[in-house]
LUMNUFI-958830 format. One line per 8 residues: number of its first residue (from 1); for each residue x, y, z of N, C-alpha, C. Coordinates in steps of 0.001 Angstrom, whole numbers. Layout:
N
NUM = X/Y/Z/X/Y/Z/X/Y/Z; ...
This chain:
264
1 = 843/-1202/0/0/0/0/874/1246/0; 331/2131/-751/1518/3314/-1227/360/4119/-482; 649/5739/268/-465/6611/617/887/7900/-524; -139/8781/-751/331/10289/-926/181/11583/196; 785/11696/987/-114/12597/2403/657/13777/2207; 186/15460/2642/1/16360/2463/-35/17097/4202; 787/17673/4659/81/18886/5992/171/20321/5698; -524/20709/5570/-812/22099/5831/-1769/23183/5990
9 = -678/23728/7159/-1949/25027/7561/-2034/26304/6679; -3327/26047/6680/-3910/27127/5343/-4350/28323/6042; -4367/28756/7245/-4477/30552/7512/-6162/30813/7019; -6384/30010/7501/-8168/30193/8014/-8873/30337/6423; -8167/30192/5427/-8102/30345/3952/-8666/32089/3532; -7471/32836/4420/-7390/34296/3657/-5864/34493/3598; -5809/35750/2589/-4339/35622/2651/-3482/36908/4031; -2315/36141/4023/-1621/36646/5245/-1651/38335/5351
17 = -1823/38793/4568/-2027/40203/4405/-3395/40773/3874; -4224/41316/4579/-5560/41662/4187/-6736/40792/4425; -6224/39787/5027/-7527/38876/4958/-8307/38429/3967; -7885/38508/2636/-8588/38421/1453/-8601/36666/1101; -10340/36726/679/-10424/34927/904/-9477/34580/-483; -8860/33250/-156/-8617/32331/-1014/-8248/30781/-929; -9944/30721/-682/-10210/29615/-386/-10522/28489/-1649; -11080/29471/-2515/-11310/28819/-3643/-10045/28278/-4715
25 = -8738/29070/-4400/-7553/28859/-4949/-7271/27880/-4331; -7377/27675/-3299/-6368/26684/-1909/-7121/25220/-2294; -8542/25514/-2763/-9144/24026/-3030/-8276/23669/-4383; -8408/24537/-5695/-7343/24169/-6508/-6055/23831/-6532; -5740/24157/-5586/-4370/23989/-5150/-3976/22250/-4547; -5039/22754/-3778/-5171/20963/-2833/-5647/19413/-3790; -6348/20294/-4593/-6343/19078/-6101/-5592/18713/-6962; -4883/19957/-7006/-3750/19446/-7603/-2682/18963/-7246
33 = -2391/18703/-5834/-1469/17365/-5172/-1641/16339/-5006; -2959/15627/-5752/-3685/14801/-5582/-2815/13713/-4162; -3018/14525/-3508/-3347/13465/-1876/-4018/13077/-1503; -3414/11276/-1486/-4664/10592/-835/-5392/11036/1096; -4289/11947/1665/-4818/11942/3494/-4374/13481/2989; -5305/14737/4124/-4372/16136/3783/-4777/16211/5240; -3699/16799/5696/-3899/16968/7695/-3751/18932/7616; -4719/19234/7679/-4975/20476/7569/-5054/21049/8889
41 = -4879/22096/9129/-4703/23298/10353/-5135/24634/10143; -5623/25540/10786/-5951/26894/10746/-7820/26288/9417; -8379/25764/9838/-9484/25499/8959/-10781/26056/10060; -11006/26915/9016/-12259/27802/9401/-13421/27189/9450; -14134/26538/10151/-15597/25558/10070/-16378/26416/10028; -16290/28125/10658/-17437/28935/10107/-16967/30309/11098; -17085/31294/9875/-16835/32143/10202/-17977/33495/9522; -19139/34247/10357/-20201/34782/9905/-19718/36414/9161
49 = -18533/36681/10011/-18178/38250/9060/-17345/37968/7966; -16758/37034/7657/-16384/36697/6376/-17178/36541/5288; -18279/35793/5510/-19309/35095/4658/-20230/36405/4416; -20023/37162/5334/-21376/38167/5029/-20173/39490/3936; -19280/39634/4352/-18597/40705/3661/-18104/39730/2360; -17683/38996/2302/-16940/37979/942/-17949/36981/431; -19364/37457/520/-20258/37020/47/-20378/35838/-1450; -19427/36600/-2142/-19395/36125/-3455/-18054/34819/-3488
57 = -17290/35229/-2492/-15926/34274/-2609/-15575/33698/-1468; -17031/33583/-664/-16870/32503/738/-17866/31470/667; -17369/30191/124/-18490/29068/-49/-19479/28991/1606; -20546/28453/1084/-21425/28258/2128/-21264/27304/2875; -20614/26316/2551/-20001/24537/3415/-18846/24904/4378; -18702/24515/5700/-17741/24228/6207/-16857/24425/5518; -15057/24846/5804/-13756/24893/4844/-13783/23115/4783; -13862/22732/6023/-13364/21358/5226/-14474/20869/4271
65 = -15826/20861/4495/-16725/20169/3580/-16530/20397/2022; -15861/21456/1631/-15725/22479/1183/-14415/22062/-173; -13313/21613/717/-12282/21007/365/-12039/20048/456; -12700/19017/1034/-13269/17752/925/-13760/17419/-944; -15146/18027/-622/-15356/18058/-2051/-16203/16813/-2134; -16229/16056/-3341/-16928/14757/-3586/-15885/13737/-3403; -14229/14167/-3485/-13705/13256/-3582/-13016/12594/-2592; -13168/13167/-910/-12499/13114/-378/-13452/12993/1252
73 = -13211/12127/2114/-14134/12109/3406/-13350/13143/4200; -14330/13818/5123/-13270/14632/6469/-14254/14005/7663; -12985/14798/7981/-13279/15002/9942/-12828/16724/10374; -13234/17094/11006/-13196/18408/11792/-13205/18753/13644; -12171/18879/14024/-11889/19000/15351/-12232/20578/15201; -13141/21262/16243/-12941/22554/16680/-12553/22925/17661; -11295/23679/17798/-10853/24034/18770/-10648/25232/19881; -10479/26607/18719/-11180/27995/19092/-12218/28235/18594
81 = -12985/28580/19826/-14726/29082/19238/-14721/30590/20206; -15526/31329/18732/-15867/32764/19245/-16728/32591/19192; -17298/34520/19081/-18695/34682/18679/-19372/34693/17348; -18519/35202/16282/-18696/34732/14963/-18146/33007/14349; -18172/32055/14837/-17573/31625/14346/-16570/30705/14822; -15711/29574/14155/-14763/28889/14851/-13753/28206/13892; -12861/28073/14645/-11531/27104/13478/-11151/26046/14580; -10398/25419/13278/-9582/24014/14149/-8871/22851/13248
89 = -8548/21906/13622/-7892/20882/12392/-8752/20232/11449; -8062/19422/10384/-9208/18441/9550/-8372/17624/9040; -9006/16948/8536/-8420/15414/8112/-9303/15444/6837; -8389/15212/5927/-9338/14609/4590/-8508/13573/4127; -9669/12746/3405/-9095/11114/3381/-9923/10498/2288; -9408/10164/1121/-10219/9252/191/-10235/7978/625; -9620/7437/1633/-10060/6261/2303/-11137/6537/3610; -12344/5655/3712/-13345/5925/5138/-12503/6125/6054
97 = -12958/6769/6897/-12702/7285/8361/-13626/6566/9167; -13007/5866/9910/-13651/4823/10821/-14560/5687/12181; -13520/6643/12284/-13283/7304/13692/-12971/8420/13825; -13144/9147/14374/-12243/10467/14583/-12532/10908/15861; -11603/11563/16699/-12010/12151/18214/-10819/13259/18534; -11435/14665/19257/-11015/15560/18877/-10518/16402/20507; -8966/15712/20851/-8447/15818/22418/-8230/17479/22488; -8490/17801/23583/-8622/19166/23890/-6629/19577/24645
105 = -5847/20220/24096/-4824/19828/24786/-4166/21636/24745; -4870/22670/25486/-4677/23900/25156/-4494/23972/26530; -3306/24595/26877/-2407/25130/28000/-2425/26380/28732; -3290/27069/27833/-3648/28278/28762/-4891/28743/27936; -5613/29772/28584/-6963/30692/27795/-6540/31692/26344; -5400/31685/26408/-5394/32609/25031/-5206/31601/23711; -4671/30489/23672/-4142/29407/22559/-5359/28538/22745; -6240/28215/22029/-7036/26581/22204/-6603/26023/20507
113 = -5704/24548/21169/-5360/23474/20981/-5918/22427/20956; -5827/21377/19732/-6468/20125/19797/-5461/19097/19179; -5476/17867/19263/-5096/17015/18757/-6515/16085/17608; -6280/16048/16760/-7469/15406/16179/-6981/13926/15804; -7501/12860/16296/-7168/11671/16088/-7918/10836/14949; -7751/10332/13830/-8351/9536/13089/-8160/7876/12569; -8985/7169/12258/-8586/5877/11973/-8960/5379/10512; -8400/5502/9895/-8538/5426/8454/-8765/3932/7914
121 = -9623/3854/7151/-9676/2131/6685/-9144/2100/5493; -7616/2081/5345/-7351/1827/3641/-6729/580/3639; -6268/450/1992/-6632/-998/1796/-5784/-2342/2363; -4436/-1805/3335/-3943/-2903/3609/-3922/-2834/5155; -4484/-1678/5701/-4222/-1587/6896/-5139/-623/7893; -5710/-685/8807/-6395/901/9486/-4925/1592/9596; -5002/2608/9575/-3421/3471/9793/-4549/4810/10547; -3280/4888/12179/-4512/5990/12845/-3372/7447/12824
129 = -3963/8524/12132/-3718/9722/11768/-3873/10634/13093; -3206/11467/12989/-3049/12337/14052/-2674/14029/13604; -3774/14739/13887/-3622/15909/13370/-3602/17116/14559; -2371/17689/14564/-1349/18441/15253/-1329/20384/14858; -1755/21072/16275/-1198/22336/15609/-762/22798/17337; 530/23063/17185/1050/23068/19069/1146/24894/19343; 1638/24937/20130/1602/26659/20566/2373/27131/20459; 2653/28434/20794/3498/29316/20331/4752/29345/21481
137 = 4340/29280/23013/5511/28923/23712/5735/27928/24126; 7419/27530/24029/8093/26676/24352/7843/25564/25707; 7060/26588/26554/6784/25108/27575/5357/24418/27567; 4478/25227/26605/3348/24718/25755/3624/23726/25361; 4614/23845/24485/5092/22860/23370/5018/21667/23733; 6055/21645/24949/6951/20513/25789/5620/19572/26272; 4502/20626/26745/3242/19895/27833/2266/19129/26615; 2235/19976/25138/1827/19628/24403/1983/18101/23810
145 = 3186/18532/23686/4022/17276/23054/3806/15831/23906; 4016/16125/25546/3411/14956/26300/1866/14396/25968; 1164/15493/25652/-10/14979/25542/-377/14005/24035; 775/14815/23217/351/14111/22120/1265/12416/21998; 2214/11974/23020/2613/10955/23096/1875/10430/23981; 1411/10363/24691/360/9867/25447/-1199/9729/24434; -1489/10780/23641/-2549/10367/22355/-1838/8944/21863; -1023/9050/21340/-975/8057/20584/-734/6542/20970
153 = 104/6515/22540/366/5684/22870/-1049/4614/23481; -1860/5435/24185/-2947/5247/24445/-4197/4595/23480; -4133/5393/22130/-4938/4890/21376/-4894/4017/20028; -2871/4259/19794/-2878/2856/18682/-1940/2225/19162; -2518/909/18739/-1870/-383/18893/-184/-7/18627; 333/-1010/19364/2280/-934/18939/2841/-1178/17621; 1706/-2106/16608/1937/-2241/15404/1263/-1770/14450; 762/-731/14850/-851/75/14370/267/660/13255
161 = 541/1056/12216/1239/2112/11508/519/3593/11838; 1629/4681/11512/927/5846/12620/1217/7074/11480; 732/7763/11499/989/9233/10761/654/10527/11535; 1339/11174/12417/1473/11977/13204/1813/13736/11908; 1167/14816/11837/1229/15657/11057/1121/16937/11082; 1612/17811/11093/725/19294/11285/1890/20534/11765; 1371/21667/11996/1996/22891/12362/2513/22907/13699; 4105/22355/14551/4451/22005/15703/5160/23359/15981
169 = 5183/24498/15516/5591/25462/15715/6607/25324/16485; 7540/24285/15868/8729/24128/16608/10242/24153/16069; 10468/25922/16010/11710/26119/15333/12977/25890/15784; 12899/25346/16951/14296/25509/17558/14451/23882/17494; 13471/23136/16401/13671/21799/16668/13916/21551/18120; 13069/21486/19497/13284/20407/20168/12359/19246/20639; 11379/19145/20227/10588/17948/20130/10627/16762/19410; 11663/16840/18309/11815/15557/17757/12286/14001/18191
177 = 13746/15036/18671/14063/13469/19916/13283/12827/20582; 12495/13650/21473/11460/12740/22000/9980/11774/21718; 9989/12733/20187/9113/11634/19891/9823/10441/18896; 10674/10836/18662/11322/9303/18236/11679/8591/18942; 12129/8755/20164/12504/7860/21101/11184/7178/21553; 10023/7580/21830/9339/7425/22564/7641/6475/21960; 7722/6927/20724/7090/6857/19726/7327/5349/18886; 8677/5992/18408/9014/5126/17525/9335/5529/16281
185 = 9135/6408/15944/8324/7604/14449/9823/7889/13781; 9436/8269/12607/10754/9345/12159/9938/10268/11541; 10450/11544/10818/10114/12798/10403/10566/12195/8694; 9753/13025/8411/9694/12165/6761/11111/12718/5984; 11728/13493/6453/12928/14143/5951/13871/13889/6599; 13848/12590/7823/14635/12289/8068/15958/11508/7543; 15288/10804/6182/15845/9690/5497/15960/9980/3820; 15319/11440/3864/15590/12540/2789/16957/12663/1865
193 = 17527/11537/1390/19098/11442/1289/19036/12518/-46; 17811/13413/-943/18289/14613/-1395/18652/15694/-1009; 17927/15774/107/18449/17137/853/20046/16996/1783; 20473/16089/1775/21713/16102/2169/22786/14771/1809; 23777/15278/1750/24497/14129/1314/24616/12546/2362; 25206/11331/1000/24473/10523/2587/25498/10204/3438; 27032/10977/3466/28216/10954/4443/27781/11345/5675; 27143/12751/5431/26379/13655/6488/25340/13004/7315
201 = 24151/12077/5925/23296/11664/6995/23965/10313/7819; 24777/9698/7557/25287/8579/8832/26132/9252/9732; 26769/10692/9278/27275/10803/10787/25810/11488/11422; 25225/11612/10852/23943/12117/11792/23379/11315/12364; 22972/10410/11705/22521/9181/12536/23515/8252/13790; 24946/8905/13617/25729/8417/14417/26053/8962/15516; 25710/10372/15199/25666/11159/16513/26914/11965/16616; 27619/12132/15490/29152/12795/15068/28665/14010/14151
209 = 27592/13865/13985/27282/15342/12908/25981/16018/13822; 25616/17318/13137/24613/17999/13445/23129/17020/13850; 21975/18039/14764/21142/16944/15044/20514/17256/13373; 19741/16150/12806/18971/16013/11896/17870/17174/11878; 17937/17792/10872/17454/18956/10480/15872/18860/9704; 14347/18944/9976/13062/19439/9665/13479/19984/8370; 12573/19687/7511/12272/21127/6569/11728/22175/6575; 12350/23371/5933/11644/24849/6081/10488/25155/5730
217 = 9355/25990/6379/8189/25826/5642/7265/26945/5646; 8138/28170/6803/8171/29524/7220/8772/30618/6683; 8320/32120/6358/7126/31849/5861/7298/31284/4499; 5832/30990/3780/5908/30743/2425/6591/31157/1562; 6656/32391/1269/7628/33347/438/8664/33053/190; 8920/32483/2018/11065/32725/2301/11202/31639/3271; 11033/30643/3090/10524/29634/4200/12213/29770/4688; 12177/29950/6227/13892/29840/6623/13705/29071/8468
225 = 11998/29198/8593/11666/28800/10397/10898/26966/9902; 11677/26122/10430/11381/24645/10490/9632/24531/11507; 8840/24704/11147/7747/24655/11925/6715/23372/11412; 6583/22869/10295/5640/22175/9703/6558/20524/9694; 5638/19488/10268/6272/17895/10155/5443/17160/9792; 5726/15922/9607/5335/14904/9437/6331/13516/9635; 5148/12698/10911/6212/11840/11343/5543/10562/11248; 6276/9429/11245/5275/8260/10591/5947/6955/11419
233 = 5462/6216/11179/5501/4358/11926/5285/3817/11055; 5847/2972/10505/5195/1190/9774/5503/2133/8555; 6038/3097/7654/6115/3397/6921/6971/3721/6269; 7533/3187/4572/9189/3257/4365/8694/5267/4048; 9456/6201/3511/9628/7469/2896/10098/7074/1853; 9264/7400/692/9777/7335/-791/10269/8587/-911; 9849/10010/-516/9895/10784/-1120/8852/11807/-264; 9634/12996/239/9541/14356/474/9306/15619/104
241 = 8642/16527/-336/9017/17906/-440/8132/18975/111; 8802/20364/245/7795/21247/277/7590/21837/-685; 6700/22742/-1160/6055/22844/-2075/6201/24820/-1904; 7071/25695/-2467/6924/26414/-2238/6987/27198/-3505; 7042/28702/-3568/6771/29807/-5020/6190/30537/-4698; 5686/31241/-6188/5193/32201/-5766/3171/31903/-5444; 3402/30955/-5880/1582/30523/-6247/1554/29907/-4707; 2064/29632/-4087/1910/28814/-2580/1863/30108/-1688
249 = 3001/31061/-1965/3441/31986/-1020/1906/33173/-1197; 790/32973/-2267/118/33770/-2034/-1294/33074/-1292; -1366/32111/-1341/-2469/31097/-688/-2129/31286/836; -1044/30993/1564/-868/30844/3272/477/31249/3288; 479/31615/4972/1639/32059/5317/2800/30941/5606; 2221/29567/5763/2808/28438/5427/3210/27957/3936; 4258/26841/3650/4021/26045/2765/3702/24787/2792; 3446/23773/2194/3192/22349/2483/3833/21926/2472
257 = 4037/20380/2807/4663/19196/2812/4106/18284/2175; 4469/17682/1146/3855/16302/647/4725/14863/403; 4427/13850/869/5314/13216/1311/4411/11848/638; 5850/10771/76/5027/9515/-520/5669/8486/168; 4756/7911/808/4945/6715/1670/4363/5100/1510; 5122/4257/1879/4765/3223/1113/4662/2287/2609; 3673/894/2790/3442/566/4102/4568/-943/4095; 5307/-411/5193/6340/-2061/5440/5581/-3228/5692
């Protein structure tokens, strides 16, 4: 079983400057990576002063229902809710979704955080998805990060294959070690032997070179802050990239990741 998977946070689908929707680009956009799983973040489930002022260029469906489309099942965790309105993660999946459940893991009143958990039925395996957007400070992160090893440990099996994904707002890289140790997981660019030569990656793996380096994905434009991952179990990495330009850099203040994975 081969998957095609995709993370990224799309910025509530306006652009980073002006708020101007482009949501309808971002669905074109998202079709044309044809991914089979997309672990989405910053997804607007409804927002009433948008829809009433961008009348003409704010679909009436949920963002995910929306970008879902015909071809694709979701799930929707909400995590900040106002008074107009609310956002949070999504999962879209051309394979059924068995399951989905949506852990509340927000560390203080100004950030609300979720973990969105899913169980996907594709064709050689359930593989349970995990959709990730962590906080902005560092000991957030850390409390975050416990919670989300404890998600997973708790709810898939040891031989479950796992796809862990999303915006970890973690530039100083320090959460990785621990979820590989702990987990089991690697980061899909870990084994990336284009992005670095492969002398470099065995002393990395040996512990004689630099720690193993995320890809850039901050901002879109000029991506130079490591914030966006994807980390996986039971799964070889065919193949990595982000996806950046000028056509990405005007959709979100992120870029994506799309990553082709094949099941051991």
């Amino acid at each position: 079983m081969k998957l095609r998977i995709t993370t990224y946070n799309i910025h509530k689908g306006v652009s980073s400057f002006g708020a101007r929707p482009r949501i309808h680009a971002l669905k074109q956009a998202i079709n044309s990576m044809q991914s089979d799983v997309l672990f989405l973040q910053e997804v607007q489930g409804r927002h009433d002063l948008h829809a009433l002022k961008h009348a003409s260029d704010w679909p009436e469906l949920s963002q995910q229902d929306f970008l879902a489309g015909d071809s694709h099942h979701c799930a929707y965790g909400m995590n900040a809710v106002y008074d107009h309105g609310h956002h949070g993660n999504a999962l879209l999946s051309c394979y059924p979704i068995l399951s989905s459940n949506n852990r509340n893991i927000s560390d203080h009143k100004y950030e609300s955080r979720g973990i969105l958990h899913c169980v996907l039925q594709a064709p050689d395996a359930n593989v349970h998805c995990y959709v990730i957007h962590l906080g902005l400070f560092a000991g957030s992160r850390k409390r975050q990060n416990e919670a989300l090893i404890d998600a997973v440990t708790s709810t898939a099996p040891p031989d479950a294959p796992v796809i862990i994904a999303g915006d970890f707002n973690d530039w100083s890289n320090q959460l990785s070690d621990e979820l590989r140790a702990r987990l089991g997981v690697v980061e899909v660019f870990d084994e990336n032997l284009s992005r670095r030569g492969f002398g470099t990656y065995l002393r990395q793996l040996s512990g004689r070179g630099s720690k193993i380096q995320p890809a850039r994905t901050f901002p879109a434009a000029m991506p130079f802050l490591q914030l966006d991952r994807i980390y996986v179990r039971g799964f070889k990495v065919e193949s990595a990239e982000v996806l950046h330009g000028r056509m990405w850099a005007k959709l979100s203040d992120h870029a994506p990741i799309v990553a082709s994975l094949a099941l051991k």
